[in-house]
C-alpha positions in Angstrom: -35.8 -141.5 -57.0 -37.2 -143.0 -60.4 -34.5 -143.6 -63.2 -35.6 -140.9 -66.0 -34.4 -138.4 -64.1 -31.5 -139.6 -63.7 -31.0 -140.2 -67.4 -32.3 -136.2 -67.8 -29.5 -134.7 -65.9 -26.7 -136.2 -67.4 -27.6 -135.2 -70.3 -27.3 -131.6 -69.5 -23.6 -131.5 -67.7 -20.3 -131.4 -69.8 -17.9 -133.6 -69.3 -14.5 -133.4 -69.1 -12.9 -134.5 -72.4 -15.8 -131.8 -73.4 -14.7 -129.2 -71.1 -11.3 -130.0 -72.4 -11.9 -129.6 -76.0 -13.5 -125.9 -75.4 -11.4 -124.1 -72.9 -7.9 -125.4 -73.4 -5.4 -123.1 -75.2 -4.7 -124.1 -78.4 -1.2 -126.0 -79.2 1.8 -123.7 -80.9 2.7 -124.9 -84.1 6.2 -126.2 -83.8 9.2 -123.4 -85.6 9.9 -124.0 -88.8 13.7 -124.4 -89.5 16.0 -121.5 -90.4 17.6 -121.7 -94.5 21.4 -122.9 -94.5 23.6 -119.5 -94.4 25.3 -118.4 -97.2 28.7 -119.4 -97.3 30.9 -116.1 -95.8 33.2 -114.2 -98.5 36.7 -114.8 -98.3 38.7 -112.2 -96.3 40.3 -109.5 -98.6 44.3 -109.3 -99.5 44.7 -105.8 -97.8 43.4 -105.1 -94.3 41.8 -101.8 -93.1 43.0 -100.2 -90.0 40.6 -100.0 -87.2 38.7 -97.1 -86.8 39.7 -94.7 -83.9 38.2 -95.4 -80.6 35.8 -93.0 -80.0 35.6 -90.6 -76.8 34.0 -92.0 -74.1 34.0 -88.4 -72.0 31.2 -86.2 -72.2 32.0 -83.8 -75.1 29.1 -80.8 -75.2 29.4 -80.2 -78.5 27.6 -83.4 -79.4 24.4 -81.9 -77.8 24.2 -78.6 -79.4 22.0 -78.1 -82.1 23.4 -78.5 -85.6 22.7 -75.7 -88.2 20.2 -76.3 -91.3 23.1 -75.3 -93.6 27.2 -76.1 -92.7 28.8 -73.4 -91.9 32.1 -72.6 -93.4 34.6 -72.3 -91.1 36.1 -68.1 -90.8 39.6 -67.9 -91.8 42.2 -67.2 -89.7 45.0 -64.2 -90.7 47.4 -64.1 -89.0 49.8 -61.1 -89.0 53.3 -61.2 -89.4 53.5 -58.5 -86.4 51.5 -60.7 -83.7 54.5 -63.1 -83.9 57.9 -60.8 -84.1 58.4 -59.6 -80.3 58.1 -55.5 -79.5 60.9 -53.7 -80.6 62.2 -50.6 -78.0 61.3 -47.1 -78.9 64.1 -45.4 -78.8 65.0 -42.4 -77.0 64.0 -39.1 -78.3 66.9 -37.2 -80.2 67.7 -33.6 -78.9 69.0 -31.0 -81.1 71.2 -28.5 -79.4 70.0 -25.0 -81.0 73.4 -23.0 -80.9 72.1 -19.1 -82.0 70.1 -18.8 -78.8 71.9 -18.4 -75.2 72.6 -20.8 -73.2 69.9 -19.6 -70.3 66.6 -20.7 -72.6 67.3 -24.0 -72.3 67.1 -23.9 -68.5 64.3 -21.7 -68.9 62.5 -23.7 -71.6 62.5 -26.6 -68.6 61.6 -24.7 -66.1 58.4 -24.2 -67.6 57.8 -27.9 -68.7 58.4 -29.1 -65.3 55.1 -26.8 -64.2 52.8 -27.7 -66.8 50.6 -30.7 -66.6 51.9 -33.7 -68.4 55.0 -32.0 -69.7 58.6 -33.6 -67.8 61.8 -32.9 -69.4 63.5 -36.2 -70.5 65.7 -38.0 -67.5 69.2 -37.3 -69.7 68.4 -34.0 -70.4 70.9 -31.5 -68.4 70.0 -27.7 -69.3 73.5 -26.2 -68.8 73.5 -23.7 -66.1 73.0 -20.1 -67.0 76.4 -18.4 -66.8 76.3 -15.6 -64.4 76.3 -11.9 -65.9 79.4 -10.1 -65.4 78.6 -6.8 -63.3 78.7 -4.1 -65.3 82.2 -2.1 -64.7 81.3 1.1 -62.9 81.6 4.2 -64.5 85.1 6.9 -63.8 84.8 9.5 -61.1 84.4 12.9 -62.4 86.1 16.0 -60.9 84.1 19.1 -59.3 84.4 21.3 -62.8 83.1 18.3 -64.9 80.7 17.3 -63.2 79.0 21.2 -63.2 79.6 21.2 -67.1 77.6 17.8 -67.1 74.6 19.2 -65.0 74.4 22.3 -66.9 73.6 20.2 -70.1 71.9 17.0 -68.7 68.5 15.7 -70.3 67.1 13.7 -67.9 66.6 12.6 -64.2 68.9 9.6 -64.6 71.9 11.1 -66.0 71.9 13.7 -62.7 71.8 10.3 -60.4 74.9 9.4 -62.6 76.8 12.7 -62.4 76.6 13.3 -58.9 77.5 10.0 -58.2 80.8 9.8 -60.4 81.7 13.2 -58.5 81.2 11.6 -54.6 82.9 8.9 -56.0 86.4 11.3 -55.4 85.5 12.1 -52.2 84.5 8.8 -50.3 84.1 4.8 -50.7 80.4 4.4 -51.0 77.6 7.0 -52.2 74.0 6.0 -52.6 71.5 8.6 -53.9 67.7 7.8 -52.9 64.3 9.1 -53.8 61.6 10.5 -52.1 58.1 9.1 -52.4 54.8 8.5 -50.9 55.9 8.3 -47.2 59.3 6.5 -47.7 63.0 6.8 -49.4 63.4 4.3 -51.8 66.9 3.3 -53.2 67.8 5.0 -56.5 71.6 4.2 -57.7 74.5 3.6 -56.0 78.8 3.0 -56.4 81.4 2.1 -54.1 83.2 -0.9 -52.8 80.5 -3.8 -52.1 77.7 -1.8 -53.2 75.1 -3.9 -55.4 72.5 -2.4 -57.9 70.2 -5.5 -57.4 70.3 -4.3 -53.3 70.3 -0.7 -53.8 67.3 -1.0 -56.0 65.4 -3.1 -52.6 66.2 -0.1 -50.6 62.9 0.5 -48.8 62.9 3.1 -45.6 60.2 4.4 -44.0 59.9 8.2 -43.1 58.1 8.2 -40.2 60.3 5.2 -38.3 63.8 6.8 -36.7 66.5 6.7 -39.0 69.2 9.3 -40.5 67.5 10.2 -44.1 64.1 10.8 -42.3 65.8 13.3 -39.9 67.5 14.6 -42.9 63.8 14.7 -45.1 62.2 16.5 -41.9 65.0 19.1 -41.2 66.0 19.8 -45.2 69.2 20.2 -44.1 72.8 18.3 -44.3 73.7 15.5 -41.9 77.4 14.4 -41.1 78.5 12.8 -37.5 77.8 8.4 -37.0 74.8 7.1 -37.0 72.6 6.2 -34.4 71.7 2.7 -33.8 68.4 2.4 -35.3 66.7 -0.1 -37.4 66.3 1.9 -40.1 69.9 2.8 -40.0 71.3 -1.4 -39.4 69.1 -1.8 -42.5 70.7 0.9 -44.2 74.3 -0.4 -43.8 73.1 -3.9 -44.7 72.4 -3.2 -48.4 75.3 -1.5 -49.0 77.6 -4.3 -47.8 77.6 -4.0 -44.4 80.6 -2.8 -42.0 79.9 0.5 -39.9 81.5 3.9 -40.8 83.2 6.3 -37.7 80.7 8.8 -39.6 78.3 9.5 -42.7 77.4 12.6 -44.9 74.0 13.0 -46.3 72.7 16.5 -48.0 69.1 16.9 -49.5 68.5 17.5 -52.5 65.6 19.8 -53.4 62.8 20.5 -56.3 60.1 23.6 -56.2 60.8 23.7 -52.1 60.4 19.7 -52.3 63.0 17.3 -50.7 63.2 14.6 -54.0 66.5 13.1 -53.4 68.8 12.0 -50.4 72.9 11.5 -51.0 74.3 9.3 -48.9 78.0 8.8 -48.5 80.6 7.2 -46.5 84.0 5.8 -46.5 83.0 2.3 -45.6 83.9 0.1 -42.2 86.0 2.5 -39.6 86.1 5.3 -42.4 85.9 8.7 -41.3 84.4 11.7 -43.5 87.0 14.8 -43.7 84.1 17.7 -43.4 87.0 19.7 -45.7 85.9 17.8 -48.5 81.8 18.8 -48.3 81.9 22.5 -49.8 82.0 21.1 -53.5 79.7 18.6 -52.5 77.0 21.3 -51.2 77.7 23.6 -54.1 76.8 20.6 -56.6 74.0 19.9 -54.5 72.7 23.4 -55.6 73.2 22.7 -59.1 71.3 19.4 -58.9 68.5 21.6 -57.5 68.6 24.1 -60.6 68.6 21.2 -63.1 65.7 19.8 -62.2 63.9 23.0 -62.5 65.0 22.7 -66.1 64.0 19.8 -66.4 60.4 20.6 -65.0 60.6 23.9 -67.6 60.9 21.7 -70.7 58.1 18.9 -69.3 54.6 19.4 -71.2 52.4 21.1 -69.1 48.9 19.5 -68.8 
């Protein structure tokens, strides 16, 4: 190979101080050297104490959002009855009222106990209604008073009473009954053990066997003892009980119409002298003639 060549191709490739020179990074300039600090000032007279340390736990407050403006914090009031305990009520005062009887206050209770929502305080005792003494029964009346009684009588009721007060002298127990829509119904009554309250619940029924419907049906005068019946037992039960030896009963009529029944006795064992019935019948009569009078004066329709 001739030598120019040569010479050419060196002249063309780089060598390595060339290479060098090109691609190598460049060289850091070395740091410059911090100024001297200033010298520290000296420690003050007083020292501060440390700040608190502050909460490490997760507190969720920190993340809420804060408002544009601060917010004044509400005032708290604070009563003076929140803190002093709950006094008892106390129990509701009761004034006696002394002008009315004694029954309305048991009354007055009665009826709070049966409405809704109403009870009667736990300490309040009404006092128990004091019994009503029985009226004392009126004096007997002999045969000649009793007719000067019927011949001026005004109404129905003082008749019951005046031929009542006359068997009254003649035996133990009398009852007088009316006659009305199918039955006899108790009326008025005196004697030993007989109750107006019972006499009054009298009920007897004219078509069931008994003594004052055979005396309705015949319109005639019973005396002798009474059968055994129920109408009868029930008969004797409201006046007291206790069976006579015998009973009187005479109808009393009005227009041809039976109205009244007298019934009489002389109580448990007590026998009926039939001596002592002719008055008895004679009033009877007289009953009869003052109801017409009666009827007379009525309005008619």
């Amino acid at each position: 190979m001739a030598q120019p060549h040569k010479d050419t191709v060196s002249h063309d490739l780089m060598d390595e101080g060339e290479f060098e020179k090109i691609y190598a990074p460049p060289v850091a300039a070395p740091p410059r050297a911090a100024p001297p600090a200033a010298p520290s000032a000296p420690p003050p007279a007083w020292t501060t104490m440390p700040s608190p340390p502050q909460p490490t736990a997760f507190e969720p407050w920190r993340n809420r959002p804060q408002p544009l403006h601060p917010v004044e914090p509400e005032e708290v009031i604070l009563e003076l009855t929140d803190e002093l305990p709950a006094e008892p009520l106390p129990p509701p005062a009761i004034t006696p009222i002394p002008h009315l009887p004694l029954d309305i206050a048991a009354e007055v209770a009665a009826v709070l106990r049966a409405g809704p929502g109403h009870v009667a305080p736990a300490h309040f005792v009404p006092p128990a209604a004091r019994p009503h003494p029985p009226e004392p029964e009126p004096a007997p009346v002999p045969f000649q008073e009793a007719l000067a009684l019927l011949a001026g009588v005004d109404d129905r009721h003082a008749i019951a009473r005046t031929v009542l007060r006359y068997a009254r002298t003649r035996f133990k127990r009398a009852v007088l009954f009316t006659i009305q829509r199918g039955e006899a119904r108790g009326w008025a009554g005196l004697g030993d053990r007989v109750a107006p309250q019972n006499v009054a619940r009298m009920r007897l029924r004219l078509d069931a066997p008994g003594v004052v419907s055979t005396v309705v049906g015949a319109r005639a005068h019973f005396l002798g003892p009474l059968p055994r019946t129920e109408a009868n037992v029930r008969l004797l039960k409201s006046l007291g009980g206790g069976v006579p030896s015998n009973s009187f009963l005479v109808p009393i009529l009005a227009l041809g119409r039976v109205v009244n029944v007298l019934y009489a006795d002389n109580g448990k064992g007590g026998q009926v002298d039939s001596s002592d019935l002719g008055e008895l019948l004679i009033l009877a009569t007289k009953i009869a003639q003052s109801y017409e009078v009666l009827l007379s004066r009525a309005p008619q329709a």
